[in-house]
N, C-alpha and C positions, 0 to 999 in steps of 0.2 A: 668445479671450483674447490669443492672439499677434496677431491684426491689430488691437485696438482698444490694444493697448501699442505696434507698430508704428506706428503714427499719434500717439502723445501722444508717443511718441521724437522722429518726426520733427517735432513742433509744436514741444516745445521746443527743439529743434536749431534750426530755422526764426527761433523768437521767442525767442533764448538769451538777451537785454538783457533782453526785460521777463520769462521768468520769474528767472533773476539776480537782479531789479529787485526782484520778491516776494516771491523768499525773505530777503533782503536787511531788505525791510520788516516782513517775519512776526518776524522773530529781532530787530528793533528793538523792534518792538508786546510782546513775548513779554517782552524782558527789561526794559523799561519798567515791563509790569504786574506782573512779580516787583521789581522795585526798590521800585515803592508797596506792594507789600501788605503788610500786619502781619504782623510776627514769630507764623510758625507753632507751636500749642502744643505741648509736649511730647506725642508720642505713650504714651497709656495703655495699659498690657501687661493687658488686660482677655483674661478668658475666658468668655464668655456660658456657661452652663451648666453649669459644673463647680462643685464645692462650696466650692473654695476660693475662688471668685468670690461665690457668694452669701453667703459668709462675709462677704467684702469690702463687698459692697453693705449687707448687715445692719448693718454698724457706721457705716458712713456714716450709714445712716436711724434708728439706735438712739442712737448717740451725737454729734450736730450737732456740726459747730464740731471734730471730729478729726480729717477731712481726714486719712484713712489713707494720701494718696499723698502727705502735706506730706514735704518733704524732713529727713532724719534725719543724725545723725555721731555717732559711735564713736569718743572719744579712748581711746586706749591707753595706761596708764603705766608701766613698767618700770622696777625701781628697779637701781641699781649692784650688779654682782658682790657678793653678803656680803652686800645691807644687806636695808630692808623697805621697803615705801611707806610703812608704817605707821612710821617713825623720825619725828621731830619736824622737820629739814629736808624730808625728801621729803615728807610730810605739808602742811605751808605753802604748801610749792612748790606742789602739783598742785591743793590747795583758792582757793590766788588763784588757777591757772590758769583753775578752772572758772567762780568768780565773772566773772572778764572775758570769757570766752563770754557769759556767762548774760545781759552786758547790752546784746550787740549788737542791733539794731535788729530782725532779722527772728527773731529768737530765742526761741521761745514758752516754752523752760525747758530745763536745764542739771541735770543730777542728779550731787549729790556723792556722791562712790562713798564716803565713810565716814557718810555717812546714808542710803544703800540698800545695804539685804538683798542679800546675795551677789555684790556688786561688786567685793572683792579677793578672791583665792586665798587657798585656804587655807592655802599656805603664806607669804602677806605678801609676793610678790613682784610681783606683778599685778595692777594694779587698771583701773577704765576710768570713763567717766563717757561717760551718753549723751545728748546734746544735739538738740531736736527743734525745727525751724522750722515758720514761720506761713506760709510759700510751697511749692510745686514748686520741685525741685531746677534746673527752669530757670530760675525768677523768681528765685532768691538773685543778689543783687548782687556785685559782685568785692568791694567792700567788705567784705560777711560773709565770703567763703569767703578774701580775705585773713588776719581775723582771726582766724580758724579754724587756717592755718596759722602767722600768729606766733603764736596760742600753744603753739602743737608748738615751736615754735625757742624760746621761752621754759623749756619743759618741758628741751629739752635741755640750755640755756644752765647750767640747773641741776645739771645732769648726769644727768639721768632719761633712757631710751630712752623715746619720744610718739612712736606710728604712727597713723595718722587712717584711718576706711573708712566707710562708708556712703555714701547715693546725692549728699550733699550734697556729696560732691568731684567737681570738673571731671577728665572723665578726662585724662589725661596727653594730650597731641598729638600721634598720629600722623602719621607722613607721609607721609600719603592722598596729597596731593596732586603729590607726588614720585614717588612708586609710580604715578602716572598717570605724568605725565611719561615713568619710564622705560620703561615701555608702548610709549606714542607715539612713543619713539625705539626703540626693536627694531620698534615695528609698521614706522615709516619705512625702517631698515635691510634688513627681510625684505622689504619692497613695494622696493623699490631692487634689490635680486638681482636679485628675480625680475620685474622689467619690462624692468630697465638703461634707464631713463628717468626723468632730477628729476619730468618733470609724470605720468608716468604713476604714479608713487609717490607725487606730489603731491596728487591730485585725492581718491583716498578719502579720506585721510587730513583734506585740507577739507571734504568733504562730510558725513565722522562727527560733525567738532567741529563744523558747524553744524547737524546733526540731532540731536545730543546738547545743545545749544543753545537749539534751540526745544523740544524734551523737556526738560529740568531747569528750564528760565523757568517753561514752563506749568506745571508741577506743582506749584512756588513759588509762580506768583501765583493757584493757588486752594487755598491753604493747607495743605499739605501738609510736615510736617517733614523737615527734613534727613538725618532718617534713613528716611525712603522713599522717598528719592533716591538712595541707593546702592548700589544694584541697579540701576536706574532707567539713573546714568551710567554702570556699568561694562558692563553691558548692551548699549547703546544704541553706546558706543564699538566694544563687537567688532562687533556684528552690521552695524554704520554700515562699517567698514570692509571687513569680509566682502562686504556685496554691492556696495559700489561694487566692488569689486576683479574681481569673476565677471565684471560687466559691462563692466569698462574691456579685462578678457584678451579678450571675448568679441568685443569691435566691434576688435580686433589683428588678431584672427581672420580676422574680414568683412574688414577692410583687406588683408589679406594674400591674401583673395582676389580681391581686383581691385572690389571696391565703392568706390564714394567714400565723403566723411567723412559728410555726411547721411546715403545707405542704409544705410552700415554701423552707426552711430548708431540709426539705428530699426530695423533689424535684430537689433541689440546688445540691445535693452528689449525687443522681440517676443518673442524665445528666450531669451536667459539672464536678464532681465526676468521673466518668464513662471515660472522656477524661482525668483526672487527673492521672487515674490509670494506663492507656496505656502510657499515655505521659512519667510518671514517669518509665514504663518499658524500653521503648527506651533510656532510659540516663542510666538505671543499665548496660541494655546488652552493650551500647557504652564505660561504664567504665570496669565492672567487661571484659570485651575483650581484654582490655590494656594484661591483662594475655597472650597472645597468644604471644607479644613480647621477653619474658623471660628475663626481667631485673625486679627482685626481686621487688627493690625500687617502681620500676614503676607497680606495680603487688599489690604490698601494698597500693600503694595509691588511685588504682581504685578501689580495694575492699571496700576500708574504705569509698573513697566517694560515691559508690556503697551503701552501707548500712546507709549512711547517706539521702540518696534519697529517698530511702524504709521508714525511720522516716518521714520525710518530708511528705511523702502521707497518712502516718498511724494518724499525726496530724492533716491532712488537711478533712481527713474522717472521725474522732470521735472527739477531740477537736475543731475543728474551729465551727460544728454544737450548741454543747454545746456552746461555747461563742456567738454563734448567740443565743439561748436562753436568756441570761443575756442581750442583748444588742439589742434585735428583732427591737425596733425602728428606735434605735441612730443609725444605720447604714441606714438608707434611707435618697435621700436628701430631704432637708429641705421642700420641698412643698409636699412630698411625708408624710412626716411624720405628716402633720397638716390634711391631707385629710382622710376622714371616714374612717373603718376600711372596707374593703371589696371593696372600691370606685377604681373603675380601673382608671388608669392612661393614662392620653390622649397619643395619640403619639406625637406629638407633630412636629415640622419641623425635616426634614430629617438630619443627620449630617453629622460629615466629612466622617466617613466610607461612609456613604450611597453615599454623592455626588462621591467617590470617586469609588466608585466599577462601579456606572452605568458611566462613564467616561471610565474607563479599559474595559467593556464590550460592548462600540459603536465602541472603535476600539483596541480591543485586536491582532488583527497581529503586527499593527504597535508600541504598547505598549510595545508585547513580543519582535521584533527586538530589538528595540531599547534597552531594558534593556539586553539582549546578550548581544548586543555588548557593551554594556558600564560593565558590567561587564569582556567580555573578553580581552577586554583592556586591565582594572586592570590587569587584572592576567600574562598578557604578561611577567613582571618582573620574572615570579614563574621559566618562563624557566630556568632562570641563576640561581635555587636553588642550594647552597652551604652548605654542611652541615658539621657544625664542633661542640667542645665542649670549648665556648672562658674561659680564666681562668683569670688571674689576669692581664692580656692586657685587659681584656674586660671590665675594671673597672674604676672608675671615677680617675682621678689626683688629687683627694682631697684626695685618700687612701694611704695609707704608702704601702701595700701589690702593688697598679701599679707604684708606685714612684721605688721601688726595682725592680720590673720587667724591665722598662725602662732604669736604673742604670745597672744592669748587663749585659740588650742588645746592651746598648753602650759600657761598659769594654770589655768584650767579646765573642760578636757577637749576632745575633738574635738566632743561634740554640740554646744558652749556656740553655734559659729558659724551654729547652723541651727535654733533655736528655733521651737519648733509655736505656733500662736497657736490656741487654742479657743474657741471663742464659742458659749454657753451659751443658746438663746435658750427662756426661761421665760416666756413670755408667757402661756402654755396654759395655763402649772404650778399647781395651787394652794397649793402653798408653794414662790417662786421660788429663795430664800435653802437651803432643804433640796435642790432641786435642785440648785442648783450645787453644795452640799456633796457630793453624792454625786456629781458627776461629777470634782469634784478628790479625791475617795476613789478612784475608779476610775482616774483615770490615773496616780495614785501610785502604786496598784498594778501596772498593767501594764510586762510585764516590758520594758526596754528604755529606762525614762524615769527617770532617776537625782534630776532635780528638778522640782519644783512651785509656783509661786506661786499665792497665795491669791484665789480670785474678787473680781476689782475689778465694781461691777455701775454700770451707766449711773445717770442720775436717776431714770429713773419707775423702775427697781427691778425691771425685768422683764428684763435680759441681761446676762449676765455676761462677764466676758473671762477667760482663764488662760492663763499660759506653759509648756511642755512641755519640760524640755532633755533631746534623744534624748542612750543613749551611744557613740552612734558621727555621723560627719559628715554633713552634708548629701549628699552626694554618693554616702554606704551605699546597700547593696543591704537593709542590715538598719535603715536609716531609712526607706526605702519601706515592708519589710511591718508596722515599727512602726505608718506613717501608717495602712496600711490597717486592723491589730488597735484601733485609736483608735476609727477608724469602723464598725467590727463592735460594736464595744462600743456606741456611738450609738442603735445600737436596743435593748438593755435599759432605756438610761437614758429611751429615751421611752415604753416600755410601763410602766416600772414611777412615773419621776416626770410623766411629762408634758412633759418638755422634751427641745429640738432640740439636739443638740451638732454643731458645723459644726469642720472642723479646717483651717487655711488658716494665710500666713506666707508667709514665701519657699520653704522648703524642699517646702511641698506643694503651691504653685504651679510650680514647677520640677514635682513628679511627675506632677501633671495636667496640664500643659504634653506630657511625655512621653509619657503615657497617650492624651492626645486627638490628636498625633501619631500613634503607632502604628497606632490604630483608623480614621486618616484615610487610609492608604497606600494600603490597596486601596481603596479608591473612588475615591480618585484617578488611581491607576494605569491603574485600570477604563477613566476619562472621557479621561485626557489619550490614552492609546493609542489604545481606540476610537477618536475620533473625529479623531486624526492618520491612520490605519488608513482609516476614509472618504477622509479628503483623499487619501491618497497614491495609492489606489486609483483616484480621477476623476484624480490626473495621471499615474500610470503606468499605467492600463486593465488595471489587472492584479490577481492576487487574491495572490499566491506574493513579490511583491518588496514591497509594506505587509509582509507575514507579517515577512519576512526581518528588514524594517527594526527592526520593534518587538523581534523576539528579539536580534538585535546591538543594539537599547541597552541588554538586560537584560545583558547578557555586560559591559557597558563602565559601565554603573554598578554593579552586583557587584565587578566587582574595585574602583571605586575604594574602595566598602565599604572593597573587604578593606585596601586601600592607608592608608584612614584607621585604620583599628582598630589593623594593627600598628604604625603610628605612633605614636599618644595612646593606646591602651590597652594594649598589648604593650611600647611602648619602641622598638621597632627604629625605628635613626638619628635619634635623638631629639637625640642628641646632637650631628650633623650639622647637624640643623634648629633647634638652639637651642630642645627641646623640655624647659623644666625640669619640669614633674609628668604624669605618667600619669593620666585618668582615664577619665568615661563620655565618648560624644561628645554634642556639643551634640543636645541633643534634635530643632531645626526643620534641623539640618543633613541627615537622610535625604530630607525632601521637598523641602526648597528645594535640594539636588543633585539630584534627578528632574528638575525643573520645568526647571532650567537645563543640565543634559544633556541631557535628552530633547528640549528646542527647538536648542541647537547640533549634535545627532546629526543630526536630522532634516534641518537646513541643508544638512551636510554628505553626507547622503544625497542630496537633492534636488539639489545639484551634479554630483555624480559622476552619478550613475544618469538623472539626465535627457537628457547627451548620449549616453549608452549607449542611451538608447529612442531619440534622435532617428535615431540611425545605423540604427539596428535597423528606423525607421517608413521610414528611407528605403533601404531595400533588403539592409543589409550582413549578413551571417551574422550566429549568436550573439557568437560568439567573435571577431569581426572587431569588432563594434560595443562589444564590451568594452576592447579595444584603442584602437579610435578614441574612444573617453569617455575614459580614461588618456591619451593623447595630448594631448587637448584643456584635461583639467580636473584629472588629479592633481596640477602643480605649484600652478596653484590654491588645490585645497584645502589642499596642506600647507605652501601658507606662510600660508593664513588660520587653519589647526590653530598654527603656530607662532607666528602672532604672539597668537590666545590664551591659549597657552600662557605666553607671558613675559609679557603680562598679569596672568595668575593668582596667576603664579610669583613679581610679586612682594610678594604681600602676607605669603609665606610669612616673607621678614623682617622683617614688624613685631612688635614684643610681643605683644598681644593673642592670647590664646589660639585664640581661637572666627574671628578673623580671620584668622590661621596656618591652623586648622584650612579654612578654607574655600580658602585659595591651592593648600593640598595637597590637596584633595578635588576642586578642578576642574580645576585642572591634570592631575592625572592620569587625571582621567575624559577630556578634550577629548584626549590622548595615546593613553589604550588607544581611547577611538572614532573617530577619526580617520587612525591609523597601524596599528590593530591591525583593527578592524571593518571600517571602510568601505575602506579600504586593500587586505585578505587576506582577512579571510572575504568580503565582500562580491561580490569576483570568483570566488572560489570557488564560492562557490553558483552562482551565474550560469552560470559555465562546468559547473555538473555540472547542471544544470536544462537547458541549452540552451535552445531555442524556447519549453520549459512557462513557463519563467520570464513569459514576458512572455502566459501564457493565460489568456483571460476570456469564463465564459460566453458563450454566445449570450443568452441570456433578459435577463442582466445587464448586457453590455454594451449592449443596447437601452434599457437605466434610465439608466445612465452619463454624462453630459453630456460631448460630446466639447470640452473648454477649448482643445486643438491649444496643448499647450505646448511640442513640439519644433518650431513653426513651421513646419506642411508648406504651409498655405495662402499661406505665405510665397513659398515656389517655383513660385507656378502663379498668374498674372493675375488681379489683384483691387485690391490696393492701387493707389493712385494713383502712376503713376511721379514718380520723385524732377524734381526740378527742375533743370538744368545747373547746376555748380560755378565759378561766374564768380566768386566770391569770391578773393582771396587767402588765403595763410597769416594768420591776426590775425598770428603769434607770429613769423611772416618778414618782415613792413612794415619795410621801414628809408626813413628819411624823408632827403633829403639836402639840404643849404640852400647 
């Protein structure tokens, strides 16, 4: 591994124009072909196999032409302090209001809430009207969803309170692409410290946004929406800048010991190359595994950013060398750069890693308790995990979509927002009409369901539809075991009439979303571990440091568990994070924080622990070679942990709930693994293992493939010697006329 990366280093170093030249071309071709392709479709929240899915599909195939994913809206009307909807101005007001919905162009029908059953409260204060289009909520025109909103500003002009919600509103604009920005600028700042050189700060940072570049083009131009792209870019950004970064400290390094800019160059991608490539495996296999889950969406998006990883490392191994060509100097710091060419580099006073590792290793028992238990602490809260899907409750008071949510919980009741949809299907039945009669007998009577609308039945007369309004929110623990009492009931109804009752809607799409989550964990767990557990094992020949690595992720994503819970479900400094409601956490957020900690832990292990074995293959004690890994690679890692972290950190400022939710779930996951794991216990064990650490069968080291990814083959004749450096500086030419 290390002499076939040692040669592609030094090729591109050699041939820096023309591969320059290609990637140059790839990222023209790439965003070419995303500029032509058609507008990607809406991605469909499909659950293969769950009931509320077959539910779904049932009514597509029972009743044509209903397009249950057409886009829908929710006008809300609210009449003035004292009065009613139902007075003769409010009444006028809100019946034109619906007429002029009703007759925009993509508008399949507009229902007046004083000609539908149970549309105003009961108390005459609240009424709604619900409007259903002929498109996906991404085919609506600006036109419609214009007129959508002037008739809320009509509604008001009137003096009525109009909140709008359903999927037919564009959500509000975030500002994603700002929150990158200030990323790219902490990431620049932290890569500036810690080089003290513009190009050597410079160079990752171009190499992420052109690998992030040709990753977001391609997945664009073969169709792929916008939203399986952002993971995709936020992804592709850190880990684009993480391993230029290993590798730019790494050829410092080599220069500092007396290599020139070619050796050092191919030497640079042979060895920390070499952990770049494994590292970068453990985060595809932790992505591309999302697939074991079986939720499409979430299947699309670890592939994509799965493939965006693979760029990332493909730049980091032929482009970043090449640009160290052009810039062989400007990348060393400044006393490095003024000193001879060949002049080795004193070492100079020990640093922080150095002070810090021989610290962990006088008293690594007491080190490793302590940081247990302070991380099991955190995690304490992880027990009360809740897992739900928050919807437009979970939204800031500043949106017109939670204002309406709120508005209808208080007209009529907390269930009103999470309506069961049942679908009756009597095809078997021999009287289908008596079936449905008895299953809307049944669920009027079960306890928990305050209302009932009467079996609407397709054409042919064989399936029926019904509404369910639970009495507590979508988001209850006592609307889940509602959903599930619905479905125990299901099989009476089909032994005794013959017919299927399926129970689906939003509310029990969220539970089975949940449920197919929870039961996905461990198998996932199982695959992504295992089979990180193999890798780690061919690069570290060892059976005790994979152990290691896998239980310090469990310790760093447990607390951020517990980190998220007291947050969104407990409250604490909710208030700090501009957290306006409490509730379950996003259901896909437990495994899509696995997938993406478990692949930046593992990074971050493969850093540190790989020059720790390289020291170790080349002769030094335990405890000496833990030492020289800290030396070499802890500032490394914790400015690539830090500039993740302000990455992460800052989506915690946007509105968006489930977006919040996730800046504070990785953020503090990449903080406890990073500064807490691979930082403290990491060395700790090490240092109380000594030599076991790094022991590996006889039997199995003989199965083992030896990869030589601390580069030993490197120190002993083999590679072709470099070529003499008769080049000038590119970056020191001055031309004089």
């Amino acid at each position: 591994m290390a002499t076939f990366l040692y040669r592609l280093g030094r090729f591109s170093f050699r041939r820096r124009r023309l591969v320059a030249l290609l990637w140059v071309v790839v990222l023209a071709a790439c965003a070419l072909a995303a500029a032509k392709a058609p507008a990607a479709p809406e991605d469909g929240f499909s659950m293969p196999g769950t009931e509320s899915q077959k539910a779904f599909d049932l009514l597509d195939q029972r009743f044509p032409g209903g397009n249950s994913n057409a886009a829908d809206a929710r006008i809300v009307f609210v009449a003035p302090e004292g009065q009613k909807v139902t007075a003769g101005p409010n009444k006028a007001a809100i019946e034109k209001i619906v007429a002029d919905v009703a007759g925009g162009d993509q508008v399949k029908g507009a229902l007046d809430p004083f000609k539908m059953a149970g549309a105003v409260s009961k108390d005459g204060t609240t009424a709604y009207s619900t409007v259903s289009y002929d498109v996906q909520s991404i085919d609506l025109t600006t036109a419609t969803t214009e007129a959508l909103e002037d008739a809320a500003e009509k509604g008001r002009d009137a003096g009525l309170t109009v909140e709008l919600g359903g999927s037919a509103l564009v959500p509000e604009a975030e500002l994603g692409g700002t929150t990158e920005l200030v990323g790219v600028a902490a990431a620049a700042v932290v890569l500036l410290i810690t080089f003290g050189s513009l190009a050597a700060a410079g160079l990752p940072l171009l190499t992420a946004i052109i690998g992030i570049g040709v990753g977001v083009a391609s997945i664009v131009a073969i169709g792929m929406s916008t939203t399986t792209t952002t993971l995709a870019l936020m992804l592709g950004l850190a880990v684009g800048i993480d391993y230029a970064l290993f590798i730019v400290s790494r050829y410092r390094t080599e220069r500092a010991e007396g290599h020139g800019a070619e050796e050092a160059a191919a030497r640079a991608v042979g060895t920390a190359g070499s952990a770049v490539v494994f590292a970068g495996l453990t985060v595809v296999i932790a992505l591309a595994g999302l697939s074991v889950v079986g939720i499409p969406v979430l299947t699309k998006m670890g592939l994509a950013a799965a493939s965006t990883v693979v760029i990332a490392v493909l730049v980091a191994m032929t482009l970043l060398p090449a640009l160290l060509g052009f810039f062989r100097k400007a990348v060393l710091p400044r006393a490095q750069r003024k000193a001879r060419g060949g002049q080795r580099a004193r070492e100079g006073r020990p640093n922080m890693g150095t002070r810090w590792a021989r610290f962990v290793i006088r008293r690594p028992l007491a080190v490793l308790v302590l940081s247990i238990l302070g991380l099991g602490l955190i995690s304490v809260p992880a027990l009360d995990l809740q897992l739900g899907m928050p919807g437009d409750e979970a939204k800031s008071t500043s949106t017109t979509q939670r204002r309406a949510y709120d508005a209808l919980a208080d007209g009529f009741g907390p269930g009103f927002n999470g309506p069961l949809t049942v679908v009756v299907d009597a095809k078997a039945a021999k009287d289908p009409k008596a079936a449905a009669a008895q299953a809307a007998k049944q669920l009027t009577a079960t306890e928990g369901v305050v209302a009932t609308t009467p079996p609407a039945f397709n054409e042919a007369g064989d399936t029926a539809v019904l509404t369910a309004v639970p009495s507590t929110g979508p988001g209850s623990e006592h609307t889940t075991e509602l959903v599930h009492a619905i479905r125990d009931e299901a099989r009476d109804l089909k032994s005794q009439a013959g017919a299927t009752m399926l129970v689906t809607g939003t509310t029990a799409v969220n539970i089975d979303v949940s449920q197919k989550v929870t039961d996905a964990l461990v198998p996932y767990l199982a695959l992504v571990v295992g089979l990180a557990f193999l890798l780690l094992m061919v690069v570290f020949r060892s059976l005790l440091v994979p152990l290691k690595a896998a239980l310090g992720f469990l310790l760093s994503v447990t607390a951020a568990f517990g980190t998220i819970v007291a947050v969104f479900q407990w409250g604490w400094l909710a208030d700090a994070l501009d957290v306006e409601r409490t509730g379950p956490v996003m259901s896909m957020m437990p495994i899509f924080l696995i997938g993406v900690v478990f692949g930046l832990a593992m990074d971050y292990e493969v850093f540190l622990v790989t020059r720790m074995r390289e020291a170790y293959v080349h002769g030094e004690r335990p405890g000496e070679a833990i030492v020289t890994g800290f030396r070499h690679s802890a500032r490394v890692v914790g400015a690539a942990a830090v500039i993740m972290i302000a990455v992460f950190a800052g989506f915690i400022g946007m509105s968006d709930s489930m977006i919040k939710m996730m800046g504070v779930g990785l953020a503090s996951a990449v903080f406890f693994d990073a500064f807490v794991v691979r930082m403290t216990v990491v060395p700790a064990v090490l240092a109380l293992l000594g030599d076991r650490a790094w022991w590996l069968p006889k039997w199995l080291a003989k199965v083992v493939p030896q990869v030589d990814v601390e580069g030993e083959k490197l120190n002993h004749p083999g590679p072709a010697a470099p070529r003499p450096e008769t080049e000038p500086d590119p970056v020191r030419v001055r031309v004089r006329v």
